[in-house]
N, C-alpha and C positions, 0 to 999 in steps of 0.2 A: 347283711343288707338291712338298712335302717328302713321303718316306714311310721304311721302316722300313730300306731299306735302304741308300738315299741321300738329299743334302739336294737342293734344287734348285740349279740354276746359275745362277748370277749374271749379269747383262751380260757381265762381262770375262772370266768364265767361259767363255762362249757365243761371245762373237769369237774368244779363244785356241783354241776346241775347232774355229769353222769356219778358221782360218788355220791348224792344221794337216793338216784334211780337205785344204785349196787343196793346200799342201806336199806333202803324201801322193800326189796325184792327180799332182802337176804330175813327182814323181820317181817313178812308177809308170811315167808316160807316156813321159818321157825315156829308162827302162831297154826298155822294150816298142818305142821306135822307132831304138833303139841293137840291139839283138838283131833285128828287122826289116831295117835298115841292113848287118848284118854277113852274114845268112845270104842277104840281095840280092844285096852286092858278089861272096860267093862264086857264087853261082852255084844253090844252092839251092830257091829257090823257083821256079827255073820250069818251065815245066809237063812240059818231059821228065822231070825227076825223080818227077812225081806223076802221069803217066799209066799206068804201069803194073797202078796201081791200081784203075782204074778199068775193067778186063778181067778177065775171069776166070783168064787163065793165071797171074796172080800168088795169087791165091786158091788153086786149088785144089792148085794145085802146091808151094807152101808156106806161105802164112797157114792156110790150114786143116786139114790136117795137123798143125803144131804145135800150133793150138787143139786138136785132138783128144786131140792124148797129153799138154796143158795139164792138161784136165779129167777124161783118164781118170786121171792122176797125184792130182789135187787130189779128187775123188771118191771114190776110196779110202782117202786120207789121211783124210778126213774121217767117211770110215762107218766106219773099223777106232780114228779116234783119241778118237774123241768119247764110246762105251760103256768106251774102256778108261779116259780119262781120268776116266770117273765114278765106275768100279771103285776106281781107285786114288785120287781123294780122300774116294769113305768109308771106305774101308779106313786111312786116315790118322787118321781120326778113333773106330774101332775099341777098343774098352775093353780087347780082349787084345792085350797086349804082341808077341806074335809076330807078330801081322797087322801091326801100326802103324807098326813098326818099320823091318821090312823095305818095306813102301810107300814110306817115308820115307826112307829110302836111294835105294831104285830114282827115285823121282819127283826126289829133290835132285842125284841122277848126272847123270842123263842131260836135265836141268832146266841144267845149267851148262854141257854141253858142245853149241858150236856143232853147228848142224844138216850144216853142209857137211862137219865132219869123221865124222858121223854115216852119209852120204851115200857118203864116201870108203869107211869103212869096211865098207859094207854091201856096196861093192862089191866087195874084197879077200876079204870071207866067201863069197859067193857063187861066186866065182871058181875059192876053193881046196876050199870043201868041198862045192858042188851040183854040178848036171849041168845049169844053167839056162845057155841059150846065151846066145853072146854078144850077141845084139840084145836080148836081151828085160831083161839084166842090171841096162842103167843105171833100166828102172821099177823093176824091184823095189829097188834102193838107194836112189831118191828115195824112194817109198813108203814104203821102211824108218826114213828117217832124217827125216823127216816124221810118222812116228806114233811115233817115240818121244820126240820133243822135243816136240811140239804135244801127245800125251799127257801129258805130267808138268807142262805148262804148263795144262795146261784140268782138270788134277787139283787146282791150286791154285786155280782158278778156282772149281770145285766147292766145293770143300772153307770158301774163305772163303762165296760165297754161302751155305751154311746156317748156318756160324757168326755169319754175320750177322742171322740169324731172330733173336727173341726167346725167351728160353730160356723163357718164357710156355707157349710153342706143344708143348717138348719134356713140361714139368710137366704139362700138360693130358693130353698122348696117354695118360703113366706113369699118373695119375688114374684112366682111364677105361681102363686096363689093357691097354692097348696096349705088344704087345713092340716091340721095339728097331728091327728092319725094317720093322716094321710101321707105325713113328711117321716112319721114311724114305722109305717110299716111298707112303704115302699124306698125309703132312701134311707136312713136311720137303723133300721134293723138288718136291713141284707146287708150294708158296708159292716157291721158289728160283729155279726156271727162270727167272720171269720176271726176277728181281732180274739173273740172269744173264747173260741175254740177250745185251745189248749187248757186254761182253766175248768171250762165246763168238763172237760174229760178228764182232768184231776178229779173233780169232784164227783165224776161219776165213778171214778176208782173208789172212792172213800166209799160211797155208797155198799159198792160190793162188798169191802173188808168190815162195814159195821154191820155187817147181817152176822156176824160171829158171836157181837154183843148180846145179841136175844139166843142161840146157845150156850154162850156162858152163866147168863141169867135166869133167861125166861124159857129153858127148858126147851127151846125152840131145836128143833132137829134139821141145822144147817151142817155144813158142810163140815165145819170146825168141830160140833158138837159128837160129829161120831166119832173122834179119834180115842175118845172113854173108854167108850164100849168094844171099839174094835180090837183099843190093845191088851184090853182085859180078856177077852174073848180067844187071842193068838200068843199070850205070853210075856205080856210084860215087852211090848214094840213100839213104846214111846216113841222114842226117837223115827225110829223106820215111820212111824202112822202120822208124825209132826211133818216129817219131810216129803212123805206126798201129796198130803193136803195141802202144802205151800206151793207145793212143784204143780199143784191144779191152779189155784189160784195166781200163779205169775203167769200160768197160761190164758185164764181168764181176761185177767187184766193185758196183755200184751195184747190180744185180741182187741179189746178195745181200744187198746190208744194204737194198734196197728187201723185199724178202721178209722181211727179220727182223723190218722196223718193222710189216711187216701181221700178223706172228704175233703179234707181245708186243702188240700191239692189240688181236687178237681174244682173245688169254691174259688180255688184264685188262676186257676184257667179258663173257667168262666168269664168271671170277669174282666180276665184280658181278653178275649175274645168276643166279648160285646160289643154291638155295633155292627153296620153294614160296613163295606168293603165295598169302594164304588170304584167301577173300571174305567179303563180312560176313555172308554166309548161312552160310557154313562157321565161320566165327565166333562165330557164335550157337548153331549146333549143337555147336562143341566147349564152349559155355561150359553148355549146359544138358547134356549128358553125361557131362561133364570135373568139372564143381564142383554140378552139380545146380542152377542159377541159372542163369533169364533162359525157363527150358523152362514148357511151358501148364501143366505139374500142381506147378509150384513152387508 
């Protein structure tokens, strides 16, 4: 069956497509029991390396602690990057030269340069000109270098979502005499978020995964950064102390983009559901008050 965006396949279409599903499967399986085979012969998979997990002293002692300054790192990034990022991509889009400009600087700077030397440097500033001790140092660097980069990235994020609206929606607000703020933050920005959405929740994924940067670096004790000490601690369980830390974080992360998809769900049944719903009694009465027809003394 043909349609508009492809034709149908043919027989030989159809054999060629399932002979390379067989191939596919068949060099999938050989790599899965090749990487299964390698981390056996070492020594890897057995169960001394993954028992420690299954106790609390390896949780609480260090998977969960990391998790903590995981999310108190990424939780701040996120509340402090996401109204600035929105500041600065309308401010980008601004009819006075002075606001636009300078946005547009600040968002292209600090938009090009790596987050880890952001990170670096947040620490060097603090160091020479606060009085912020030394443990609490490398959050505020991560956080620092995290909302400035994830800012000026979710400021272009911004910025394209309403240029993407229809300039329809901008002529209509003008019409009906709507200032400039006014057409942004009541028609401009609630049709956007949704378009949004799924970007901004990529970028808040990133956010979570570069809080690893300031434990590889800056000594910061995230989630990543305990897998050192923990497999030093139980034996040389690289591998096992790699693989849960991953297995927390796709958990982390599905959370979020599970939560994103129930928002922009409920964002776009909203807005079908805007609007009154007028009955046919109510119908009848705006037709015989409204135009004087359809009422007993027409």
């Amino acid at each position: 069956m043909s349609s508009v965006l492809y034709d149908a396949q043919g027989p030989r279409a159809k054999r060629r497509n399932v002979l390379f599903t067989v191939l596919f499967l068949a060099a999938l399986a050989a790599v899965l029991w090749w990487v299964y085979k390698s981390l056996d012969d070492k020594g890897q998979l057995e169960w001394a390396k993954w028992e420690p997990f299954t106790k609390s002293e390896a949780w609480t002692t260090y998977l969960l602690p990391g998790l903590k300054n995981t999310l108190i790192a990424a939780a701040l990034a996120m509340v402090i990057a996401l109204p600035l990022g929105a500041v600065f991509g309308i401010a980008r889009m601004s009819d006075h030269a002075w606001v636009r400009i300078p946005a547009g600087v600040i968002v292209e700077f600090f938009r090009a340069i790596p987050v880890l030397i952001l990170m670096i440097f947040g620490v060097a500033l603090y160091s020479q000109y606060t009085d912020i001790s030394s443990d609490d140092r490398p959050l505020y660097a991560v956080v620092t270098g995290l909302v400035l980069y994830n800012a000026s990235v979710l400021a272009e994020i911004v910025r394209a979502g309403i240029l993407a609206l229809p300039k329809g929606q901008t002529e209509a607000a003008q019409a009906i005499g709507l200032r400039k703020i006014q057409t942004m933050t009541s028609i401009l920005l609630p049709q956007a978020v949704t378009a949004m959405l799924p970007a901004i929740v990529s970028q808040l994924v990133v956010i979570v995964k570069d809080t690893a940067l300031g434990g590889a670096v800056l000594t910061f004790a995230e989630l990543l950064g305990s897998v050192s000490p923990m497999s030093s601690y139980y034996g040389a369980n690289t591998i096992a102390s790699f693989t849960v830390v991953a297995l927390i974080y796709i958990a982390i992360n599905f959370a979020i983009t599970t939560f994103a998809g129930w928002l922009e769900a409920r964002l776009r049944r909203g807005k079908k559901s805007t609007g009154a719903v007028l009955k046919a009694d109510d119908a009848a009465v705006g037709g015989t008050f409204g135009t004087g027809a359809g009422g007993a003394n027409a």
